[in-house]
C-alpha positions in Angstrom: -5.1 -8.1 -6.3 -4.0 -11.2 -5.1 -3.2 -14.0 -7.6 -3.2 -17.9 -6.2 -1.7 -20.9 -7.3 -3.5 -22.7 -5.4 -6.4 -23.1 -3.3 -7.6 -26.4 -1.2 -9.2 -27.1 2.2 -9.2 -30.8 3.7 -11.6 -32.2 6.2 -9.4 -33.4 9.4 -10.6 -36.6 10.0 -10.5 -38.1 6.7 -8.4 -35.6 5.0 -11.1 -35.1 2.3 -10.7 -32.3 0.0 -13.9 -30.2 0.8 -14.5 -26.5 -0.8 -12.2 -23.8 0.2 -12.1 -21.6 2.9 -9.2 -19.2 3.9 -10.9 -19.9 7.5 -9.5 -15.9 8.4 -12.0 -14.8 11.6 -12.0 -18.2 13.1 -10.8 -19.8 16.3 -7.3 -21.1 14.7 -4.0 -20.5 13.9 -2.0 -20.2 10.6 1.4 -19.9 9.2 3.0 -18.1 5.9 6.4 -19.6 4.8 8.1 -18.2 1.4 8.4 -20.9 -0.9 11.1 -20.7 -3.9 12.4 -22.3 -6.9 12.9 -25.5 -8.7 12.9 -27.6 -7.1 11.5 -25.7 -4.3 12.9 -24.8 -1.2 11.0 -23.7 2.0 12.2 -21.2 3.8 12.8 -22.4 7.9 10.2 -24.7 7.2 11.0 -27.0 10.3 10.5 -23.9 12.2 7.1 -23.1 10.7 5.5 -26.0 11.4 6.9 -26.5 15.2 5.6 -22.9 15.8 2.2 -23.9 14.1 2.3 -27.3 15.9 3.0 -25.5 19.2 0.2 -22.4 19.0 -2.2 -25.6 18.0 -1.8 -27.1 21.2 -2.3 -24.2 23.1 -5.8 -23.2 21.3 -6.4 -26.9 22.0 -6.9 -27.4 18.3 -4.2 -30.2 18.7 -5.4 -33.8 17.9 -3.2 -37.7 17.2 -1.4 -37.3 14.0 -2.0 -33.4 13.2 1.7 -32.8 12.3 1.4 -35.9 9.9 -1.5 -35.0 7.9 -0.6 -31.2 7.8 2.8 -32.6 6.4 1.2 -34.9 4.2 -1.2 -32.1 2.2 2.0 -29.9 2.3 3.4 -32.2 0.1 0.6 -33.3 -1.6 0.4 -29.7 -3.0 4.2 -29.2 -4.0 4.9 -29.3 -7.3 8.3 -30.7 -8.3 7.7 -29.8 -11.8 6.9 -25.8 -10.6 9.3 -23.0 -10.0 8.3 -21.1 -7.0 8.4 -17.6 -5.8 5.2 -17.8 -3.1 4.3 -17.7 0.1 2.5 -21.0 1.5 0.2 -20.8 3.9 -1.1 -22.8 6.2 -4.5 -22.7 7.9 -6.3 -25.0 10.6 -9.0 -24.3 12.7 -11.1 -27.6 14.6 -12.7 -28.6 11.6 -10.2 -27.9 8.5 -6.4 -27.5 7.5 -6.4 -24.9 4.1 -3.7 -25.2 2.1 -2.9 -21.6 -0.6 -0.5 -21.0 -2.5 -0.4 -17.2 -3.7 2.5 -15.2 -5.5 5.2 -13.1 -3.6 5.8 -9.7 -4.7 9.3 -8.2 -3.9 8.8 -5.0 -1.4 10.6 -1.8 -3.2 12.3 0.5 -1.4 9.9 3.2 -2.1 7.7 2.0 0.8 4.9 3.6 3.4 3.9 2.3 6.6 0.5 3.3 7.4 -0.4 3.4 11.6 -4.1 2.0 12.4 -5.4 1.8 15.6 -5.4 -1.9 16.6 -4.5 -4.4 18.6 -5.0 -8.2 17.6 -6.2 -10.7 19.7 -3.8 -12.8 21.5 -1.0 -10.6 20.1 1.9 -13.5 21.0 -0.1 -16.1 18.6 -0.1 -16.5 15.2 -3.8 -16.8 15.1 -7.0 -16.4 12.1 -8.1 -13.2 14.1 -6.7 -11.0 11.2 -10.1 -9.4 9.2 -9.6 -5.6 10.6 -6.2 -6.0 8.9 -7.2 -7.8 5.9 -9.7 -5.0 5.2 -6.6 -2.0 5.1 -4.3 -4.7 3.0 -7.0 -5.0 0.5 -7.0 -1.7 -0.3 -3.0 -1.5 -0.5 -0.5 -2.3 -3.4 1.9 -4.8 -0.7 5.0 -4.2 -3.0 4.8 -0.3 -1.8 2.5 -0.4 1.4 1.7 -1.9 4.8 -0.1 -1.2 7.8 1.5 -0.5 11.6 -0.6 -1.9 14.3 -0.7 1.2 16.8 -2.8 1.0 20.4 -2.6 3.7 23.2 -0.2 5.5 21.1 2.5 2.8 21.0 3.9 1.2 18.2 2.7 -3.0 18.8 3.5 -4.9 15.7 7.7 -4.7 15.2 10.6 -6.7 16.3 11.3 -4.7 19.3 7.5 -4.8 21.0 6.4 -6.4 23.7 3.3 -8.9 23.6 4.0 -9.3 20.0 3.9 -12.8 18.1 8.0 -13.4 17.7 7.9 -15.0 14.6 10.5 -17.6 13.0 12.1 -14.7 10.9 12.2 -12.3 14.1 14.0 -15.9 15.7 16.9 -15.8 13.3 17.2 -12.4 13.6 17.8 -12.8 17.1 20.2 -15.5 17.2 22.1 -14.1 14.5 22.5 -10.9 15.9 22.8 -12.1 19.7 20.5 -9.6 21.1 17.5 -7.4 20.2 16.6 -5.0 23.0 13.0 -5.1 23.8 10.9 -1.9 24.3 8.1 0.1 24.2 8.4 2.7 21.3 5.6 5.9 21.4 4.4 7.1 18.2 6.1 10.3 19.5 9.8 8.8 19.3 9.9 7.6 15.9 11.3 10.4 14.5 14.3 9.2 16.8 15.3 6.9 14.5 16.8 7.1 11.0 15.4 3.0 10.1 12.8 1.3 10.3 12.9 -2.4 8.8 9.8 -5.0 8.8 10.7 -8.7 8.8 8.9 -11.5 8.5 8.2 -14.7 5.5 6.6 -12.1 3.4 8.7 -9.4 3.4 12.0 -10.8 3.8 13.7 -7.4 5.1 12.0 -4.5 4.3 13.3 -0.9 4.5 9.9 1.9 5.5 10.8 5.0 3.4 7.8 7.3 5.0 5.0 7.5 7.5 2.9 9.5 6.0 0.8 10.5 9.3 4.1 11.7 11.5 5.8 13.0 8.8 8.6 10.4 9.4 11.4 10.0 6.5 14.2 6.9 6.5 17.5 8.7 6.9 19.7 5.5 5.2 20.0 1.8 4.4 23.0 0.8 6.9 21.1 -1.8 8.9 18.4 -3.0 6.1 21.6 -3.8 3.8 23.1 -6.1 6.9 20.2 -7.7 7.9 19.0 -8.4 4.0 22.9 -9.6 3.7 22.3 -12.2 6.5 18.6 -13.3 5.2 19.9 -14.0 1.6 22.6 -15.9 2.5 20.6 -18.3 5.1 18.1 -18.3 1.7 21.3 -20.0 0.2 21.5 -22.5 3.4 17.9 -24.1 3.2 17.8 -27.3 2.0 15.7 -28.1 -1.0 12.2 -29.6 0.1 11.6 -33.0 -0.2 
């Protein structure tokens, strides 16, 4: 179950606090950012919003002042008085901007990645399109599960896909590391490899233990104790929000 802070959706042209809506199955776009501690820092929060700024504009949601008033109810809804350990997110379709504030649960290492067959809409966008997806996380426990998006038996939704949304974690990632080698990985080949890591706002760096359906076991924590080395100290870095 998920618990929220907070809940609030704002008309756009007056900004008027209207009831919420989480707006998921819409024509829109969103972003998650991990929000922590007192006062509160935002995680690559410049980064968010120029990603969220930028899918806007392509969907054509874009209007005059859109980065203003999304910064403006951001702040609005920061507590300076609250500790933190959530995840912000971020919602706007044509009509709305929702604002949520829900907790973050640390990922254990103890941790299942579960293939379903599907392929998102506009893949390279971070977009509402999410409900199949919703409907499998519902059912999970997030600190020990998550789902693998799968399509013509090759593995879509990981740093090393193609026609994937490359997110602002996957971005660090790959500046900090100089390179990441794209390909397509087959279901078939994952028992190639002894790691498979999941990054993004909400999972920092996450280590999969099993796949359940391919009978796939992690075989060491080499690379998910580099990368989570890296990601904690940029954690350090961020500047507290103001």
């Amino acid at each position: 179950m998920v618990t929220y802070l907070l809940k609030k959706s704002y008309q756009h042209k007056t900004l008027k606090e209207v009831n919420f809506k989480d707006l998921w199955g819409d024509k829109g776009v969103f972003t998650t950012m991990r929000i922590l501690g007192k006062p509160a820092k935002i995680i690559f929060f410049n980064s968010h919003i120029k990603n969220l700024i930028k899918s806007l504009k392509i969907y054509h949601l874009d209007r005059v002042n859109i980065q203003k008033d999304i910064l403006k109810l951001i702040k609005l809804n920061i507590d300076k008085r609250e500790s933190y350990n959530h995840l912000l997110r971020v919602a706007v379709n044509k009509k709305i901007i929702s604002i949520s504030l829900r907790d973050r649960t640390t990922p254990k290492l103890k941790f299942n990645l579960k293939l379903i067959n599907h392929k998102r809409i506009d893949p390279e966008l971070k977009n509402l399109k999410y409900k199949l997806i919703l409907k499998y996380l519902s059912k999970m426990d997030n600190t020990t599960s998550d789902v693998g998006l799968c399509f013509e038996k090759k593995i879509l939704e990981s740093g090393t896909s193609k026609n994937v949304y490359k997110g602002v974690t996957y971005s660090f990632f790959k500046k900090k590391l100089g390179k990441i080698i794209k390909k397509e990985i087959m279901i078939s080949s994952l028992n190639d490899y002894d790691e498979i890591l999941l990054i993004g706002s909400g999972k920092a760096v996450t280590s999969v233990r099993t796949i359940k359906e391919i009978n796939w076991k992690r075989n060491g924590l080499k690379y998910y104790k580099i990368l989570s080395k890296f990601y904690k100290k940029e954690i350090l870095k961020c500047p507290i929000y103001r």
